[in-house]
C-alpha positions as semicolon CSV with decimal commas, in nm:
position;residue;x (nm);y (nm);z (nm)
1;X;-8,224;-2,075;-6,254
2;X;-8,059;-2,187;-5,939
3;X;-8,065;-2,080;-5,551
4;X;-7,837;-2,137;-5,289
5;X;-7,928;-2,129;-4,917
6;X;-7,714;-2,066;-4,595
7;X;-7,796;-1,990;-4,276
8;X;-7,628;-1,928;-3,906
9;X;-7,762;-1,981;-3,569
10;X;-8,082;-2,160;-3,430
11;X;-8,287;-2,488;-3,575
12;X;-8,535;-2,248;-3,672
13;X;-8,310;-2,040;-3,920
14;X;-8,308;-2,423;-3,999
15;X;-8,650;-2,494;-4,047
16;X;-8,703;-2,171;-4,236
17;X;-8,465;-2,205;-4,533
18;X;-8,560;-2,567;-4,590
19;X;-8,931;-2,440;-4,631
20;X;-8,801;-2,102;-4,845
21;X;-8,640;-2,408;-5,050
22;X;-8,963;-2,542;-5,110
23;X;-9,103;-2,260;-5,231
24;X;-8,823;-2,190;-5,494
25;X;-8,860;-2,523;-5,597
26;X;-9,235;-2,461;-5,637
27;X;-9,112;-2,135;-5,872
28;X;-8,932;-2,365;-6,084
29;X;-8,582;-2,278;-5,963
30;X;-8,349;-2,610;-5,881
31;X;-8,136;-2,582;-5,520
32;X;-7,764;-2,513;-5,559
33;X;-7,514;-2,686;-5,383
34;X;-7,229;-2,354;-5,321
35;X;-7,304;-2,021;-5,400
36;X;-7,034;-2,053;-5,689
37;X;-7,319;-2,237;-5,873
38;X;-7,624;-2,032;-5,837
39;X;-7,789;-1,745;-5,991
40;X;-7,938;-1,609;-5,620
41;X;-7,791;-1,621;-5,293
42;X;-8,020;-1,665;-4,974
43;X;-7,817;-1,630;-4,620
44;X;-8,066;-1,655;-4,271
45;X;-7,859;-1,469;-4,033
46;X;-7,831;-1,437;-3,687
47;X;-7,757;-1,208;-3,417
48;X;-7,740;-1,376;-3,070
49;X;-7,398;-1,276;-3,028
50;X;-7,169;-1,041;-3,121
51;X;-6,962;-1,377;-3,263
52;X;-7,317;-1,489;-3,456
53;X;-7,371;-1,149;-3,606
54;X;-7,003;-1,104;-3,722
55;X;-7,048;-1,467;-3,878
56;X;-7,347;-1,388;-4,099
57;X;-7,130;-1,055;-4,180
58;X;-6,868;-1,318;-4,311
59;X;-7,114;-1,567;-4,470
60;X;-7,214;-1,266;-4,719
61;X;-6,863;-1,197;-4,798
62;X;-6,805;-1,578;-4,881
63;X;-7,107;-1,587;-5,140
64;X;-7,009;-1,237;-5,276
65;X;-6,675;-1,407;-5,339
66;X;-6,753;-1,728;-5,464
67;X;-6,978;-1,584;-5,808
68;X;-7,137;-1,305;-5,932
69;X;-7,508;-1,447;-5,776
70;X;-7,719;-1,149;-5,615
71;X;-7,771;-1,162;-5,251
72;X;-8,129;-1,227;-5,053
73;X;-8,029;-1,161;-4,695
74;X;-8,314;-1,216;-4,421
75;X;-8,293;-1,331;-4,046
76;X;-8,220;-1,126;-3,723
77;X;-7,914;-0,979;-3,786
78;X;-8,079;-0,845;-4,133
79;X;-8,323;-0,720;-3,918
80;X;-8,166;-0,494;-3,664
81;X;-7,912;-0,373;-3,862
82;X;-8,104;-0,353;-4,239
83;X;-7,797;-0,054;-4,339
84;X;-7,578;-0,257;-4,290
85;X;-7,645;-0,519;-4,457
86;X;-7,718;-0,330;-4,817
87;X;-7,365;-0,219;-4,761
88;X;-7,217;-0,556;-4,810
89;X;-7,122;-0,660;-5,141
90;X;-7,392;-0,814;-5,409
91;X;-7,653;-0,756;-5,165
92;X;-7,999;-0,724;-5,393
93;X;-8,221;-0,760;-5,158
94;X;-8,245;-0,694;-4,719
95;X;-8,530;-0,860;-4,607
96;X;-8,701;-0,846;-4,224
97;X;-8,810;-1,118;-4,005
98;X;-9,172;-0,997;-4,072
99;X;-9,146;-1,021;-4,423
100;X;-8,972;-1,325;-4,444
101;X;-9,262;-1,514;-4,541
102;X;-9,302;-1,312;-4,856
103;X;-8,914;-1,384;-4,960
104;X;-8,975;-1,590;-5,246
105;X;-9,201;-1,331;-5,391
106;X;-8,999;-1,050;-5,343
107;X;-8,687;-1,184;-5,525
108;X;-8,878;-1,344;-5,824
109;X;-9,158;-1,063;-5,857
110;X;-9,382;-1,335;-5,854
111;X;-9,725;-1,271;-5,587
112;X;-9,752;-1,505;-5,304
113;X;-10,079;-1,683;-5,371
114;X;-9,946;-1,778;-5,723
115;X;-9,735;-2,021;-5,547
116;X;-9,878;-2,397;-5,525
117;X;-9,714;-2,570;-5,260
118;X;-9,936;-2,894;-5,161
119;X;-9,756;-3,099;-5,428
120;X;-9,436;-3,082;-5,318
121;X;-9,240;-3,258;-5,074
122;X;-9,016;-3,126;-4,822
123;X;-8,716;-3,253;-4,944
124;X;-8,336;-3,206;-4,776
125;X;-8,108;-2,939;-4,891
126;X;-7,803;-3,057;-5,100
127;X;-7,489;-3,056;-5,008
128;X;-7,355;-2,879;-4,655
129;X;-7,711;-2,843;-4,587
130;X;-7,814;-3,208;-4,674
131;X;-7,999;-3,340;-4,385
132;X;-8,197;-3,678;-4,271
133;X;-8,400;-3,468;-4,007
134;X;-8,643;-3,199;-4,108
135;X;-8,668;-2,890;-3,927
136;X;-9,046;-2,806;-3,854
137;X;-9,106;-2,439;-3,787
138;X;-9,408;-2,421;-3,568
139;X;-9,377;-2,073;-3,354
140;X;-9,201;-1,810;-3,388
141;X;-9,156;-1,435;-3,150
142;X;-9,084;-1,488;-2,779
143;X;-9,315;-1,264;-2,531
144;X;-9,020;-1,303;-2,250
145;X;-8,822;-1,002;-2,130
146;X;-8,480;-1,218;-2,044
147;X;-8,222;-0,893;-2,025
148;X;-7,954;-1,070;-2,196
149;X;-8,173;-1,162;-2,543
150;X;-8,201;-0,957;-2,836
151;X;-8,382;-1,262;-3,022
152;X;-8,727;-1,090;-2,894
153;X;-8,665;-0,745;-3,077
154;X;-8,574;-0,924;-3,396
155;X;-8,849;-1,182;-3,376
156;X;-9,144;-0,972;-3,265
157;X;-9,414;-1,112;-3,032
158;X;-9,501;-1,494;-3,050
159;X;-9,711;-1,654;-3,260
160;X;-9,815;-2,022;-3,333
161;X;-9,866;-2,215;-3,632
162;X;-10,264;-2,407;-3,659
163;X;-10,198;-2,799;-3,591
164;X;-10,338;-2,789;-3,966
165;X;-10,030;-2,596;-4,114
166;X;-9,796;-2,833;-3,867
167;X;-9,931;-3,125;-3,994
168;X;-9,904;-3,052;-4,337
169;X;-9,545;-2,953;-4,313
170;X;-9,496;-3,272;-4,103
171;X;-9,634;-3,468;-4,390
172;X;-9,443;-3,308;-4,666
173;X;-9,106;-3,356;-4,458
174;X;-9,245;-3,767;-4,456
175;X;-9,286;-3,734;-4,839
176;X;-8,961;-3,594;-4,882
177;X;-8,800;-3,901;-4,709
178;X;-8,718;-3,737;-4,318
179;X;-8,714;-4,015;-4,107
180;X;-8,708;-3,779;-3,827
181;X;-8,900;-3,417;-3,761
182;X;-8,757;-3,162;-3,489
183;X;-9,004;-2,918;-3,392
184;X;-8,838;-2,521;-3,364
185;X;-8,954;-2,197;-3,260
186;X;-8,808;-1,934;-3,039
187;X;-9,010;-1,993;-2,748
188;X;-9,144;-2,324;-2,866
189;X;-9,292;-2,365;-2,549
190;X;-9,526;-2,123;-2,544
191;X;-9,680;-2,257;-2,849
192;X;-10,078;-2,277;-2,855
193;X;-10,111;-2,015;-2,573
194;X;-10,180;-1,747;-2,835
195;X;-10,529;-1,906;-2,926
196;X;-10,848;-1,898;-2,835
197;X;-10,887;-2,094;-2,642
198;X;-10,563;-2,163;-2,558
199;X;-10,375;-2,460;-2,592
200;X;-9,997;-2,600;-2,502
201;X;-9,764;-2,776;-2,705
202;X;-9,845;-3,118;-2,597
203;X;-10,188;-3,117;-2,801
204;X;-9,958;-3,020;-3,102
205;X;-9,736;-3,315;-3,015
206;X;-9,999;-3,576;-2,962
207;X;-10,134;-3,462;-3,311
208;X;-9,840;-3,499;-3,480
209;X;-9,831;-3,878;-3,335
210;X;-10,202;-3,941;-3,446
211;X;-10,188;-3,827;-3,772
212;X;-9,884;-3,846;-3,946
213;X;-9,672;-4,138;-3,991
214;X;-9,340;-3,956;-3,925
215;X;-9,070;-4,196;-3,749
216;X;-8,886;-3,972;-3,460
217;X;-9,017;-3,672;-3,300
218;X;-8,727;-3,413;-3,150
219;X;-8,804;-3,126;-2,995
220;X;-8,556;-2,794;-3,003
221;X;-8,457;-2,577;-2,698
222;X;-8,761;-2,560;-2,440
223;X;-8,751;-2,272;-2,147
224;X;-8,828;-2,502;-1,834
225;X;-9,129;-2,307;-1,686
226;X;-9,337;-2,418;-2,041
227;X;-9,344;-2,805;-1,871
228;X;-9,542;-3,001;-1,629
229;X;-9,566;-3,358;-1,573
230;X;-9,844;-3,424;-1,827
231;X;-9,624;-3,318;-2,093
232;X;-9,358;-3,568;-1,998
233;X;-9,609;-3,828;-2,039
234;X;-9,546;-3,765;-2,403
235;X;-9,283;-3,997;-2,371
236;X;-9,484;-4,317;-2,323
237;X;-9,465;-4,306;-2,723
238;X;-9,157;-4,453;-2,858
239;X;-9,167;-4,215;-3,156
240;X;-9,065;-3,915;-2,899
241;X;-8,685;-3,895;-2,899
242;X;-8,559;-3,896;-2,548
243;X;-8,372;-3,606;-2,569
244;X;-8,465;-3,192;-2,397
245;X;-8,256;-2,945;-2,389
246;X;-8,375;-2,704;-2,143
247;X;-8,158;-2,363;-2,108
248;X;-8,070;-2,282;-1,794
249;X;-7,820;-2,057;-1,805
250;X;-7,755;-2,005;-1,456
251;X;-7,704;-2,188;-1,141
252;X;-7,726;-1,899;-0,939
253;X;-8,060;-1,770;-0,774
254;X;-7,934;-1,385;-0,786
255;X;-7,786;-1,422;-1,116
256;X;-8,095;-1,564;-1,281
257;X;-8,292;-1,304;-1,076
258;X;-8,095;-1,023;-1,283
259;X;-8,138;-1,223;-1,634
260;X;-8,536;-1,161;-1,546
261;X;-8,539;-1,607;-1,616
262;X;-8,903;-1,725;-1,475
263;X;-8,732;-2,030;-1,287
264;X;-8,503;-2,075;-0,970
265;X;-8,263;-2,334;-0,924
266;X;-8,484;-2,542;-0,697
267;X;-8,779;-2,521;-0,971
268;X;-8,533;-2,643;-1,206
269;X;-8,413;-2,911;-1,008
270;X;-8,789;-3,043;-0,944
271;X;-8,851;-3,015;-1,301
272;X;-8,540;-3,268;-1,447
273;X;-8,639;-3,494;-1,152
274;X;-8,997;-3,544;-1,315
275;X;-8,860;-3,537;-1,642
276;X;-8,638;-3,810;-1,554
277;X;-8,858;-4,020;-1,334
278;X;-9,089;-4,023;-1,654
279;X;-8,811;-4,102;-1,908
280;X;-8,517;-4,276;-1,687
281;X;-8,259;-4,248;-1,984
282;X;-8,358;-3,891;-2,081
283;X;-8,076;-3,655;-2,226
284;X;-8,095;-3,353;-2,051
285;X;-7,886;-3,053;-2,209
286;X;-7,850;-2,733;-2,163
287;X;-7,720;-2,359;-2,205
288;X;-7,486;-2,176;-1,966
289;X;-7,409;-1,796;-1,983
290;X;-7,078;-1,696;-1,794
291;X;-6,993;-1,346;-1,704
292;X;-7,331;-1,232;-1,740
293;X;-7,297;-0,860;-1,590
294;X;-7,240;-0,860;-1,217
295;X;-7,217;-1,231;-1,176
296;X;-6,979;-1,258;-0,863
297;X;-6,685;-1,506;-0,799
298;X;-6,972;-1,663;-0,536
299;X;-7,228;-1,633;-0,772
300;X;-7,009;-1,835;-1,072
301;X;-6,926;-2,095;-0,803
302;X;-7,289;-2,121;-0,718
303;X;-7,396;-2,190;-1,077
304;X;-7,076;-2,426;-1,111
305;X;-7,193;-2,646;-0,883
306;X;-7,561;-2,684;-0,970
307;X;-7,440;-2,760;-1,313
308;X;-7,222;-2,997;-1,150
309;X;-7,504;-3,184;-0,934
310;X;-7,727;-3,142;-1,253
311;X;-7,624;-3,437;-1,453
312;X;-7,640;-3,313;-1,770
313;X;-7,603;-3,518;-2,134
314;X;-7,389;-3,224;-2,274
315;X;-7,486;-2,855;-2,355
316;X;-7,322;-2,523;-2,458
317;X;-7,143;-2,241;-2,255
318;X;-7,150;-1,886;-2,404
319;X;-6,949;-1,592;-2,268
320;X;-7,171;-1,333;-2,245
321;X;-7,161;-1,054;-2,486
322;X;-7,328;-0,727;-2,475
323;X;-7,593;-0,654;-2,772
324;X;-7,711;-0,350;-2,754
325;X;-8,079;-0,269;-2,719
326;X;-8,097;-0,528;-2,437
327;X;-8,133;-0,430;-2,068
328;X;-7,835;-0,596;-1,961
329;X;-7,628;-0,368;-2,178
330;X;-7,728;-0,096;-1,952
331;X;-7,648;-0,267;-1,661
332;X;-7,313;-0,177;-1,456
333;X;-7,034;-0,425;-1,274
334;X;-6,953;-0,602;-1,679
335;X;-6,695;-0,875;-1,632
336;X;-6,358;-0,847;-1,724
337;X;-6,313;-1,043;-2,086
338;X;-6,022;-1,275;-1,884
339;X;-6,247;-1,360;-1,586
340;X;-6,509;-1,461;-1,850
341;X;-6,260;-1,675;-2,058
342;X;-6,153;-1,868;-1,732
343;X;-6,507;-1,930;-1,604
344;X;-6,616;-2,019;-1,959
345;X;-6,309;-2,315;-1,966
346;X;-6,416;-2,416;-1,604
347;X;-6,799;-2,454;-1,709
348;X;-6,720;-2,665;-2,009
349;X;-6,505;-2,899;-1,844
350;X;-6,794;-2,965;-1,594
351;X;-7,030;-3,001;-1,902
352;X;-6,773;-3,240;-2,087
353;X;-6,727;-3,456;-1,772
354;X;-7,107;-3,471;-1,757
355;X;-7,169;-3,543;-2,076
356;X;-6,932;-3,848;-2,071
357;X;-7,047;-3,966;-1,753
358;X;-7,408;-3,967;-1,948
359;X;-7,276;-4,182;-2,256
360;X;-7,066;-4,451;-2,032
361;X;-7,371;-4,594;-1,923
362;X;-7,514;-4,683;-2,258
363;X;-7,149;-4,933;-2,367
364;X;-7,293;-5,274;-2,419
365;X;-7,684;-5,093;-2,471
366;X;-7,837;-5,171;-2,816
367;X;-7,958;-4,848;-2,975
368;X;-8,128;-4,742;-3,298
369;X;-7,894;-4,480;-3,483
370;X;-8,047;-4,242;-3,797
371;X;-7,732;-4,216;-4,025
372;X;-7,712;-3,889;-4,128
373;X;-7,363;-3,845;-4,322
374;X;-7,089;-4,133;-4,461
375;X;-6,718;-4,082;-4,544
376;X;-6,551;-4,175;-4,847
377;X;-6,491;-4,584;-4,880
378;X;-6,184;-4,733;-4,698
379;X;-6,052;-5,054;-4,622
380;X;-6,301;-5,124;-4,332
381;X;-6,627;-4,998;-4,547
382;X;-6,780;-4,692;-4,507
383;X;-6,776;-4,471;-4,171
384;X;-7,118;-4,416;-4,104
385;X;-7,220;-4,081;-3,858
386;X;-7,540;-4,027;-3,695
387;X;-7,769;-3,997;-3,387
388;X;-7,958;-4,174;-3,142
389;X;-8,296;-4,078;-3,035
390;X;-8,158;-3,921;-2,752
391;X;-7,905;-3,755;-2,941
392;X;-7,538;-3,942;-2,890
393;X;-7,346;-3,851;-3,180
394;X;-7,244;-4,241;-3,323
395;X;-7,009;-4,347;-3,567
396;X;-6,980;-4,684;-3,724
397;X;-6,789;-4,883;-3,982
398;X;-7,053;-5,061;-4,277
399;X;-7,015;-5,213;-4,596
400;X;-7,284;-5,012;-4,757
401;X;-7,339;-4,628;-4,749
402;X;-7,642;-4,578;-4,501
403;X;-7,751;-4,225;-4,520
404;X;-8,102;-4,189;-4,404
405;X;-8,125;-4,500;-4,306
406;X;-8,210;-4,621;-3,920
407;X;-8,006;-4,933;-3,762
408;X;-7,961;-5,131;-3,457
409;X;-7,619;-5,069;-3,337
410;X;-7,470;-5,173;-3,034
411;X;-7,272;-4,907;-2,860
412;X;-6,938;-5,015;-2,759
413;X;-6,693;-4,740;-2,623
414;X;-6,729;-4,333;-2,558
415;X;-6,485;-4,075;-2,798
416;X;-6,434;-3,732;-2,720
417;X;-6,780;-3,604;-2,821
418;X;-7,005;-3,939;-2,904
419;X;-6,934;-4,299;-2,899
420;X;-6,827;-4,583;-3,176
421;X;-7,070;-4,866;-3,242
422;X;-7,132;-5,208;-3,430
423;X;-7,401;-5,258;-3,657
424;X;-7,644;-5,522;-3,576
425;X;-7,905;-5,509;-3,888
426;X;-7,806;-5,272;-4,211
427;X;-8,098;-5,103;-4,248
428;X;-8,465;-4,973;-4,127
């Protein structure tokens, strides 16, 4: 029997269908590569946006399509709108966020504890899915009451995973042959405070650097008031990748005021400079929300130009879109969908400028790369893609295919969204 996974939206729909994996594999099912192949279908969806929600919609239809497999469908959109997705075409099975856990044993009848997974490592999914960096789930729920998210009604409250689980995960990912671990959650910075006592995600971190041998630690999306300077100190290990991306997504005091964000721009300001006086060649990125309701011409300047004096590595700019449920549905003054469009083209130019600005200063700077995906063989060797620990996309000619492998390239000239490098050693 085979099972094919897909998945939309965040690093921790990610992290959650690579360990869902590992439990099918522990059931004695083998991991499709395309739903054509495979006897189930398991889709993570997600409901953000309106765009993210329509998308899982769409990733249904493809695997209803491509065979006659029956359908698992879990995530956030799954969540809020269960009716809707048993409507949808070779759909066996709608399961919650809160059941998630218990996926494997709903579709195969088969009871939880029956499942043995210590023995097995945490190995990449095939195909579209293949990856050289594991995705460690390690919170999950989100106890914030930002007006624009609906994330926190799908999710539930937060909750952390015990160092113990993390660290076993962490090793399996190791065993599996990850060179590199990125932590996820929904509010992964508020990881550890549900304990007793409490603790914050830098004791989780430092673990994870004690006791497992993993090569690179990445962290996912981190809300800035979760951070101090003692957690940049982190960085004093080379492991840590020197990349945060810390959402933002305003410039504007009255506009974040509205979007009920715990920060200000001046706290945000303070809080790069320490990250950055820390880690001088940190990547900062970030996410932007334009046309968030009642967000002024002066207000969308305002946020402009902080973005602007930010100095950001790169980051993302979403038009806001209403999801019902959420308090900024209710609210009145919504943006015109043209006005949104032309401050959304405005804010990514900034962000692209940025971002380039960011990479120029690493041509001629030696860097180690983790090869993540190669190109079919042509005349100059095979075209190598991957990522630097602080998360510049690289690509590079070689002679041998090295996915999963780490080299020492030295970074030569910026493209539109990374920069082109020479090898200096062919493996590591």
């Amino acid at each position: 029997m085979r099972v094919y996974f897909d998945t939309i939206g965040c690093r921790l729909n990610q992290s959650e269908i690579e360990l869902l994996a590992r439990q099918f594999r522990a059931a004695g099912y083998s991991i499709a590569e395309t739903a054509a192949e495979a006897d189930v279908v398991v889709i993570n969806t997600c409901t953000v946006t309106s765009a993210a929600a329509s998308d899982s919609r769409q990733k249904i239809r493809q695997a209803a399509r491509a065979g006659g497999a029956s359908i698992a469908v879990t995530g956030c959109w799954a969540t809020l709108e269960p009716e809707a997705a048993r409507r949808l075409p070779n759909v066996t099975w709608v399961i919650p966020n809160a059941e998630k856990h218990h996926l494997t044993s709903t579709v195969l009848g088969v009871p939880t504890e029956e499942f043995d997974l210590e023995p097995l490592a945490r190995q990449p999914l095939p195909g579209l899915h293949q990856r050289t960096r594991a995705f460690i789930k390690v919170q999950d729920g989100c106890d914030n009451f930002c007006t624009f998210c609906i994330t926190r009604l799908a999710r539930g409250k937060g909750h952390s995973q015990s160092i113990g689980q993390v660290i076993t995960e962490v090793r399996a990912a190791v065993d599996g042959g990850a060179r590199e671990v990125v932590l996820s959650g929904v509010h992964l910075g508020s990881w550890g405070k549900d304990f007793s006592p409490p603790l914050h995600l830098r004791h989780l971190i430092e673990a994870i650097l004690l006791d497992t041998d993993v090569e690179r630690v990445r962290l996912s999306s981190l809300e800035p008031w979760d951070l101090d300077d003692a957690f940049f100190r982190l960085w004093e290990n080379p492991r840590m990748c020197r990349h945060l991306h810390l959402p933002l997504q305003s410039g504007s005091a009255a506009t974040l005021k509205r979007m009920v964000r715990k920060t200000t721009p001046a706290a945000y300001a303070r809080l790069l400079d320490s990250a950055r006086s820390n880690c001088p060649e940190m990547a900062i990125t970030t996410d932007i929300i334009v046309g968030f309701p009642g967000e002024s011409e002066s207000e969308f300047e305002e946020s402009l130009a902080f973005v602007n004096q930010m100095n950001f590595a790169g980051g993302h700019v979403f038009s806001y879109s209403v999801r019902e449920g959420t308090a900024a549905a209710r609210m009145k003054s919504h943006i015109h969908g043209t006005v949104i469009r032309r401050r959304n083209a405005r804010m990514r130019e900034v962000l692209r400028q940025s971002s380039l600005i960011y990479r120029q200063r690493f041509i001629g700077e030696v860097a180690s790369v983790l090869w993540e995906s190669c190109d079919e063989l042509g005349v100059q060797g095979w075209r190598l893609h991957g990522l630097t620990d602080h998360y510049i996309r690289v690509e590079a000619w070689s002679s041998q295919p090295l996915w999963n492998q780490i080299s020492r390239v030295r970074l030569e000239q910026t493209t539109e969204d990374g920069m082109q490098a020479v090898i200096l050693n062919l493996s590591g």
